[in-house]
C-alpha positions in Angstrom: 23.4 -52.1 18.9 21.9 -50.0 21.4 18.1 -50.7 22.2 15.4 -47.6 22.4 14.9 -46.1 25.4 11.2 -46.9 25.5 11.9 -50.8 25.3 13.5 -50.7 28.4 9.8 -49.2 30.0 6.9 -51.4 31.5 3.3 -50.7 29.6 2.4 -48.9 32.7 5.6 -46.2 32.4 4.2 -46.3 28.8 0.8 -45.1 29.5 1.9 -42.2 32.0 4.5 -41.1 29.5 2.0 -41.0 26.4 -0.5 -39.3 28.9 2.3 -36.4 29.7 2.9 -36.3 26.1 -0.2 -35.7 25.2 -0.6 -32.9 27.3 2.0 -30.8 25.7 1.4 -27.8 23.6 1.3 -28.7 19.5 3.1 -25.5 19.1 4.5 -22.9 20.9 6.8 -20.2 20.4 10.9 -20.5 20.8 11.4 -18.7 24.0 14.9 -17.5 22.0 13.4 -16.2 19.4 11.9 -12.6 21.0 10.2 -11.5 17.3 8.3 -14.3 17.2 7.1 -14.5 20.9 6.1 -10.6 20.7 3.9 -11.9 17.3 2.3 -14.5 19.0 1.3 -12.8 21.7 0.8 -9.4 20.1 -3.4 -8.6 20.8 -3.0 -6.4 17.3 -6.0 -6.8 14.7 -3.1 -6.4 12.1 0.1 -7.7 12.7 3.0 -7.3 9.9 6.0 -9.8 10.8 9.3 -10.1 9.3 11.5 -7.8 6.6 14.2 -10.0 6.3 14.8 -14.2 5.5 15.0 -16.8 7.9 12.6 -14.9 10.6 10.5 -18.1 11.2 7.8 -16.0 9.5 5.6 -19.5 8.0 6.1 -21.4 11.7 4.7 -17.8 13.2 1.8 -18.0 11.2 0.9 -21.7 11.3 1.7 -21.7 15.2 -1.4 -18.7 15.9 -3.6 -20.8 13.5 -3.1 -24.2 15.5 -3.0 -22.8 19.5 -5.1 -19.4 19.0 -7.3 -19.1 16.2 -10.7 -21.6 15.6 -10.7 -21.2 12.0 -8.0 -20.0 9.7 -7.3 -19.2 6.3 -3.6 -19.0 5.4 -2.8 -18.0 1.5 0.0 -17.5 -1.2 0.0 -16.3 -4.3 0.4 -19.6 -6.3 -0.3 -23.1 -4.9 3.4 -25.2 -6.0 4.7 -22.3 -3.2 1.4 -22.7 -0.9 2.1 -26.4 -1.1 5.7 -26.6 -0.6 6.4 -24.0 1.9 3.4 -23.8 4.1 1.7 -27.2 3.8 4.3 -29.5 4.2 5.5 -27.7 7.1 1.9 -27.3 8.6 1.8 -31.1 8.2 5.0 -31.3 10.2 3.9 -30.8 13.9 0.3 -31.0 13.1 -0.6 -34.7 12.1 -1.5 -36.1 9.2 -5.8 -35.0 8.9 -5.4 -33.2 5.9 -7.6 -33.2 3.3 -5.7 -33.0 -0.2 -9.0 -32.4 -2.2 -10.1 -29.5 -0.1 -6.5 -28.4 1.4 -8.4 -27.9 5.0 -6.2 -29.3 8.0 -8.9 -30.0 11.5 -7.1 -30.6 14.4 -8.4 -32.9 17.2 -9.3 -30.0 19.1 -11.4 -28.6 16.3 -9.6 -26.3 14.6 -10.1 -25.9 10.8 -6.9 -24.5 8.8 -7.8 -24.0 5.2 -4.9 -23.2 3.1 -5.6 -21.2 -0.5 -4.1 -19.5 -3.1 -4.7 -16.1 -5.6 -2.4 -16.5 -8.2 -4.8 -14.1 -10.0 -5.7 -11.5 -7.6 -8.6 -8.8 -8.5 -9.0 -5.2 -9.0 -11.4 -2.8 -7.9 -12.9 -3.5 -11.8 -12.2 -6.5 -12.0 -12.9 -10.0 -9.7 -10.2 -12.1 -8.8 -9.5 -15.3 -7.0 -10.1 -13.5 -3.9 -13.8 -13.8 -4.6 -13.8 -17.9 -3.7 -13.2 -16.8 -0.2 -16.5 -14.3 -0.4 -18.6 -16.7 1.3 -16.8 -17.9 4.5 -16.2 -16.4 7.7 -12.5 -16.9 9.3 -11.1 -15.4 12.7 -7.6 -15.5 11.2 -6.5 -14.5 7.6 -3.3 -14.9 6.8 -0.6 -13.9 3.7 2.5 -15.6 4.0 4.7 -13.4 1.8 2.5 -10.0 1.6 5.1 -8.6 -0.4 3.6 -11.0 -3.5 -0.1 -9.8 -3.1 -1.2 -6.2 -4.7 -3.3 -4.0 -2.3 -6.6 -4.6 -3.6 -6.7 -8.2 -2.3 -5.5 -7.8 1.0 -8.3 -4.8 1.6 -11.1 -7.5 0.2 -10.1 -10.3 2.9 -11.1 -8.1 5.4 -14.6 -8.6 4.8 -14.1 -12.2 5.6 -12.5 -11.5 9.2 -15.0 -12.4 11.9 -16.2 -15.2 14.0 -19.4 -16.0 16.1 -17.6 -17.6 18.6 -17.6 -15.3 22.3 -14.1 -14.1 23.0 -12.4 -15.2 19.9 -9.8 -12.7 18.8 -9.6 -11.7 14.5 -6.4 -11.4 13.2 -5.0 -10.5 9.7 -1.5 -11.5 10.2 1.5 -11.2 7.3 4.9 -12.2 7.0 7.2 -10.2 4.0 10.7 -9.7 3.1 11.5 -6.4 1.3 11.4 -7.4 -1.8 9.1 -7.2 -5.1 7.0 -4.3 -7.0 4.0 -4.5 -4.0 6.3 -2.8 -1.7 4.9 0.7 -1.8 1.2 0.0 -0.7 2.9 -2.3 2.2 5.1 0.9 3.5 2.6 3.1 2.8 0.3 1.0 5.2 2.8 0.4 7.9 4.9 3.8 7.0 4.7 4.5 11.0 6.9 1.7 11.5 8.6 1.4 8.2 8.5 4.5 6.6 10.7 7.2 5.3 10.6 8.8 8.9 9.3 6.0 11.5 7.4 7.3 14.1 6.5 3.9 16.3 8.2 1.1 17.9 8.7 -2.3 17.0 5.3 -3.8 18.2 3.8 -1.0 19.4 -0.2 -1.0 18.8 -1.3 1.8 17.0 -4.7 2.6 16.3 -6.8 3.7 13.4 -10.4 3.8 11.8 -12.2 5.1 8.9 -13.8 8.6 8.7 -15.4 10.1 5.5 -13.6 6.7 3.6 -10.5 8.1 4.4 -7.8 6.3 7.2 -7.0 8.5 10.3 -4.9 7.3 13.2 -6.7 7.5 16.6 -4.6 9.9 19.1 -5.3 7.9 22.1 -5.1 4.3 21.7 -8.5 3.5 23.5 -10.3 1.7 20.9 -13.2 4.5 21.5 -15.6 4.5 18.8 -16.1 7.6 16.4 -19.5 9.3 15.4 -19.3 9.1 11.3 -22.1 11.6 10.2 -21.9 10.6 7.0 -23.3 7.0 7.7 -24.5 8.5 10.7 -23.0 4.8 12.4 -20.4 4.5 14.7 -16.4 3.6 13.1 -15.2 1.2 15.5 -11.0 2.1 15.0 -8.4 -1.2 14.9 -5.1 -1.7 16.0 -2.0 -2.4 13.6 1.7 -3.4 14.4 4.5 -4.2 12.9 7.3 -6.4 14.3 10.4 -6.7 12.7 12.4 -10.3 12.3 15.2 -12.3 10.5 18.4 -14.9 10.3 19.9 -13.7 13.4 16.1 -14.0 15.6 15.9 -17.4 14.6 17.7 -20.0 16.9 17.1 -22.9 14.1 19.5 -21.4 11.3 22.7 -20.9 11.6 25.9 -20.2 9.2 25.1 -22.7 6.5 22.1 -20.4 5.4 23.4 -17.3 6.6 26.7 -18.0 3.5 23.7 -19.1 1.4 22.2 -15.4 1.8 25.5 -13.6 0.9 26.1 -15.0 -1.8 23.2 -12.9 -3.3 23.3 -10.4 -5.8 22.6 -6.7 -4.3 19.7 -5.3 -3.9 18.4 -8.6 -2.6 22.0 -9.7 -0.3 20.5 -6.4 2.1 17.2 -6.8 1.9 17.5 -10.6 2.3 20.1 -10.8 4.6 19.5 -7.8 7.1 15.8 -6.0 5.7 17.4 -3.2 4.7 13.6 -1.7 3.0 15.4 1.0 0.9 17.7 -1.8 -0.5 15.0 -2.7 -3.0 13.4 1.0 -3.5 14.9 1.5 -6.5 13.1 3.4 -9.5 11.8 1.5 -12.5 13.3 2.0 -15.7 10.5 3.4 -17.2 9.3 5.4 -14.0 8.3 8.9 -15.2 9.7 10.7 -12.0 12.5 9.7 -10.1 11.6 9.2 -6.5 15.1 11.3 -5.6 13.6 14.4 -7.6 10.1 14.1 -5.4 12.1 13.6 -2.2 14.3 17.1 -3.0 11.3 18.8 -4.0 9.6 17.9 -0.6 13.0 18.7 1.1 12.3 22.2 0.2 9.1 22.5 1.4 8.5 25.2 4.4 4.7 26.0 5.8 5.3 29.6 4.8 2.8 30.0 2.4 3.1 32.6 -0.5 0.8 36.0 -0.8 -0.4 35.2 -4.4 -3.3 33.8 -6.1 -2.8 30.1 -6.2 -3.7 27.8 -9.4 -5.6 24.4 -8.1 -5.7 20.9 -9.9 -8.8 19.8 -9.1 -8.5 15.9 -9.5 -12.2 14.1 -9.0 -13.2 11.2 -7.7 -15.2 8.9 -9.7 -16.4 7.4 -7.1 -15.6 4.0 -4.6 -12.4 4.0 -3.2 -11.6 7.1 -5.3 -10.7 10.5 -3.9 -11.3 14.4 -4.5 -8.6 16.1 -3.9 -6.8 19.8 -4.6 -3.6 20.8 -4.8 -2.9 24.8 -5.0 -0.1 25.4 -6.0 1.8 29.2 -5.3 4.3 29.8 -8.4 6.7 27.0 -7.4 4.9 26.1 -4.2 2.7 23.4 -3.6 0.4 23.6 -0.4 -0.7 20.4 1.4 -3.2 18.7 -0.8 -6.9 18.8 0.7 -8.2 15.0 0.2 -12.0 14.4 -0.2 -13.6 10.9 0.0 -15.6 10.1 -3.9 -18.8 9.9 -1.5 -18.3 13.5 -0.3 -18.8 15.0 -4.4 -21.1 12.6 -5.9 -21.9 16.1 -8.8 -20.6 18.4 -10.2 -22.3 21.1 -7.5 -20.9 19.4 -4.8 -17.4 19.8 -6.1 -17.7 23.8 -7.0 -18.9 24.0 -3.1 -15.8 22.5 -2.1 -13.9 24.6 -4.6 -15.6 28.1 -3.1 -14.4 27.0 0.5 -10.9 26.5 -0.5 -10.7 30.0 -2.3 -13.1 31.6 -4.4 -10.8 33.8 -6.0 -8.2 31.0 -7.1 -7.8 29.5 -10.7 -9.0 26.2 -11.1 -7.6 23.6 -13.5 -10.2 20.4 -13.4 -10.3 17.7 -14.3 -13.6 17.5 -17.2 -13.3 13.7 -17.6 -16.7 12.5 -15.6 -18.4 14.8 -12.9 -15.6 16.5 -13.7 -17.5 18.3 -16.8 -20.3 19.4 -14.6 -18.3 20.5 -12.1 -16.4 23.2 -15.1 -19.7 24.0 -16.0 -21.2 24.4 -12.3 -17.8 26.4 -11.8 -18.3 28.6 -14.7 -21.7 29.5 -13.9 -21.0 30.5 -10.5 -18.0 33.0 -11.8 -14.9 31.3 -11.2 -12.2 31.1 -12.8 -11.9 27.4 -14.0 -10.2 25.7 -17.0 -11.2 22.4 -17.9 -8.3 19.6 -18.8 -8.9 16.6 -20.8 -5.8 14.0 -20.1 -6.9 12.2 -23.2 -7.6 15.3 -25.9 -4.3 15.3 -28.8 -1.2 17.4 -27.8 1.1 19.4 -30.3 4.0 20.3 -27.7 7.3 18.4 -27.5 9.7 17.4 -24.4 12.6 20.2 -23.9 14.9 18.5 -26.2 12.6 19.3 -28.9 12.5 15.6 -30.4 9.6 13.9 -28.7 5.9 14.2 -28.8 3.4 13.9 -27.1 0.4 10.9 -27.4 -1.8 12.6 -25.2 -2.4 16.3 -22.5 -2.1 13.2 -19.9 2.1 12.4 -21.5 2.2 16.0 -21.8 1.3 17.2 -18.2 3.2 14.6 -16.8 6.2 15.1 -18.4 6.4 18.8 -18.2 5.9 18.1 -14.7 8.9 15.7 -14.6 11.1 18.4 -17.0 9.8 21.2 -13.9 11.3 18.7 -11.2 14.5 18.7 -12.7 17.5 19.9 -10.4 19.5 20.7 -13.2 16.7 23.1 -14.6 16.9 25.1 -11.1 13.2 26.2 -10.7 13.2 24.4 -7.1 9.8 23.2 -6.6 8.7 22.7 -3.3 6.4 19.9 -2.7 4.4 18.8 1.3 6.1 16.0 2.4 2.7 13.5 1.7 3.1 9.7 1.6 0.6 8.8 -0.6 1.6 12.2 -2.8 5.5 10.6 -3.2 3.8 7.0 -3.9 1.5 8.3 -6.8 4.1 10.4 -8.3 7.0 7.6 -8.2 4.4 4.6 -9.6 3.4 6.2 -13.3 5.3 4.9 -16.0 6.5 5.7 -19.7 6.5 4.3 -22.8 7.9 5.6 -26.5 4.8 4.6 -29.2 5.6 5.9 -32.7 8.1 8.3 -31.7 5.6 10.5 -29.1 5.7 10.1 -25.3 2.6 7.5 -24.0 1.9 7.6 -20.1 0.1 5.0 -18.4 -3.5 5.9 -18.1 -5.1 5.8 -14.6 -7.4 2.8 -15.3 -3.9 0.6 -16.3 -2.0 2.2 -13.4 -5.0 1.1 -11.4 -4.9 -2.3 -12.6 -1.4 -2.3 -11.8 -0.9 -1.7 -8.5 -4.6 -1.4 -6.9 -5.3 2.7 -6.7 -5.7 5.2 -8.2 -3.2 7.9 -8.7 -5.5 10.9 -7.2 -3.0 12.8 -5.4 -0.4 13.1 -8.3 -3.0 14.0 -11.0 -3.9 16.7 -8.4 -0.5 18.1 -8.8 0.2 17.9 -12.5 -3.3 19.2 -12.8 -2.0 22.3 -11.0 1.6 22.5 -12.8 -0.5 22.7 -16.1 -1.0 26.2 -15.0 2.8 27.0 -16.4 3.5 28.3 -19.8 7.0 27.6 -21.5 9.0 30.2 -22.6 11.8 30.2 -24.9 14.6 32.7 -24.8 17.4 34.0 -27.6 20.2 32.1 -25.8 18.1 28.8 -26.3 18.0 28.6 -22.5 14.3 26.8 -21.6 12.6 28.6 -18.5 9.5 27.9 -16.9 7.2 31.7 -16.4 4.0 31.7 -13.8 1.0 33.1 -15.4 -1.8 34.4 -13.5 -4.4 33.1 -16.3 -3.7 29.2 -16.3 -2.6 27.8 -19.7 -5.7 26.3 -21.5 -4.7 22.8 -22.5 -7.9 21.5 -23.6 
């Protein structure tokens, strides 16, 4: 039998060798595997890494907490996951302090790597297990498999990004794969890279900061800071990339899990195997509208806006991460939606002085629920044409088929809005070509309760994916401004009239 190597050394040769050794690197990226180089070395605030399996997406992650981060936070939604995948690899290349009872790693350099778990994540009503991080400060967060965590969540965890120490980068870095019903708030948030029309490179920086509470992207990618008058503070913007890797990056796998992959059902073979995103975009079979019927109607959209008085859904804010916004609408064309922060119309008043710089002259559908009320009454008083909408008053009307009811004016609008969408009904609607106006329309689902039509109401919807569904309301609120009309042949049309239909 052949003896070791190191038998064969004096103690001397032992004790320069251990020396060298111990002047290695824990951890450093494959020089092979270009994705995960660029994420290591990428100076982004907010990196997202991967789209695909077998990216080295975990080794990524645990590499920045051990060689560039001081104290770290790396999380999963459940801990049998968090424990298998990410812990007993940490444990792999960095030693053996780990404490079980806490599930913190420190390193002999003095790094602390805490790994946690939200296997019930909050809501903006409701606290979650994100609120057991509330307390500490970390200079890297990171969600290893974003594509599990709702939005809400991931937004909270910034408030625990910083660090006291001089020089020390904060990062909030993710890996995902494209699959799961999160994926709309991650493409909306990275829809530059990802999106429907990608407008930035594979690890380009791109900058952006909060004005008003809403999210603008910075022109110049200076960092500059921006006068908010509102808080009368400075918005200091941050940078956000996204850097795309899988099976083919990663120099460790081969063929064996490559065969493993294929053998995967579609949708999740392409989104698995090569990160094909609109592999696992499919509708829900309860979705009200079906995301091709959106994407027509904003196919048809032009800029050329019509001569005629336009009907507005006025959809208000009830405050926090809420927002105000309008949608006129022109016949069967839908301007670009004006979007208010819920700080901007804390009353009623403050509304109807929005309304009158939009266009005096226009009809109004609003919204009465909350402010909205005073802002129908503010409205009325100042001799606009307004009519108010309850979404939760009865209904009397029935789908086009005659058969179904209605639970609600919410079921109603909504699915009068889906029947108007219809290509087969020919009214071409023309809808702006707005991200977060595609993602509230496509996320509302339906139910049948007792034979009549039930929608989900905001609060559940809320619940349910972490917003709220502002700009869509906006819209139906303004398509409630049609009128049916039935014809001898039995042919259903949808009229225009100048004096919106009064649903409440």
């Amino acid at each position: 039998m052949n003896k070791p190597l190191l038998d064969y050394m004096e103690d001397d040769e032992k004790l320069e060798l251990q020396r060298l050794l111990s002047q290695l690197a824990p951890w450093s990226p494959h020089p092979k595997n270009k994705p995960q180089c660029m994420a290591y070395n990428s100076e982004a605030n907010e990196i997202l890494y991967g789209g695909s399996a077998g990216g080295a997406k975990t080794d990524t992650i645990l590499g920045l907490a051990r060689m560039k981060h001081t104290r770290s936070l790396i999380l999963r939604r459940n801990f049998p996951e968090l424990e298998r995948s990410v812990i007993s690899r940490a444990l792999e290349f960095m030693g053996k302090d780990y404490n079980s009872a806490k599930h913190v790693i420190r390193t002999s350099d003095g790094r602390r790597i805490e790994f946690g778990h939200m296997e019930k994540p909050g809501s903006p009503q409701q606290q979650g297990d994100e609120q057991q991080y509330s307390s500490a400060p970390y200079d890297m967060i990171a969600f290893d498999q974003l594509e599990e965590f709702p939005e809400y969540p991931y937004m909270f965890m910034f408030s625990r990004l910083r660090s006291a120490k001089k020089g020390q980068r904060t990062q909030i870095i993710s890996s995902a794969n494209w699959v799961g019903e999160n994926l709309p708030w991650i493409i909306k948030r990275w829809r530059d890279w990802i999106g429907e029309n990608p407008t930035a490179e594979i690890g380009e920086i791109r900058w952006y900061y909060r004005f008003k509470g809403m999210e603008e992207e910075l022109s110049a990618p200076n960092g500059d800071k921006i006068w908010d008058e509102k808080a009368n503070d400075w918005t200091i913007p941050t940078s956000r990339t996204f850097i795309r890797a899988g099976l083919m990056d990663n120099p460790y796998l081969g063929d064996d899990y490559k065969s493993q992959l294929q053998q995967l059902p579609e949708p999740m073979r392409s989104a698995l195997l090569y990160g094909d995103i609109k592999a696992t975009m499919t509708d829900d079979a309860y979705q009200v509208i079906p995301r091709a019927w959106v994407k027509a109607a904003m196919g048809r959209w032009t800029p050329e806006r019509p001569s005629t008085i336009p009907t507005v859904g006025v959809d208000i804010a009830r405050g926090g991460e809420d927002r105000t916004v309008f949608a006129p609408r022109y016949g069967n064309w839908y301007d670009e939606l004006e979007k208010h922060s819920g700080t901007e119309t804390p009353d009623g008043q403050s509304v109807v002085n929005l309304m009158a710089l939009l266009n005096k002259e226009a009809y109004f559908n609003v919204d009465v629920i909350g402010v909205g009320s005073s802002a129908y009454d503010t409205a009325l008083t100042a001799g606009m044409t307004v009519t108010p909408i309850n979404f939760g008053a009865g209904s009397d009307q029935t789908d086009k088929s005659g058969m179904m009811k209605f639970l609600n004016k919410r079921a109603e609008c909504y699915w009068k809005f889906r029947e108007a969408l219809d290509p087969n009904e020919g009214n071409n609607i023309a809808l702006p070509n707005d991200p977060d106006l595609e993602a509230d329309l496509c996320s509302v689902k339906w139910r049948s309760m007792g034979g009549k039509i039930q929608i989900e109401s905001k609060e559940d919807i809320k619940k349910r994916i972490g917003r709220s569904t502002d700009y869509g309301d906006a819209v139906v609120l303004a398509d409630a401004g049609r009128a049916l009309e039935w014809h001898e042949s039995g042919a259903q049309k949808l009229k225009d009239y100048s004096n919106p239909w009064r649903v409440a």
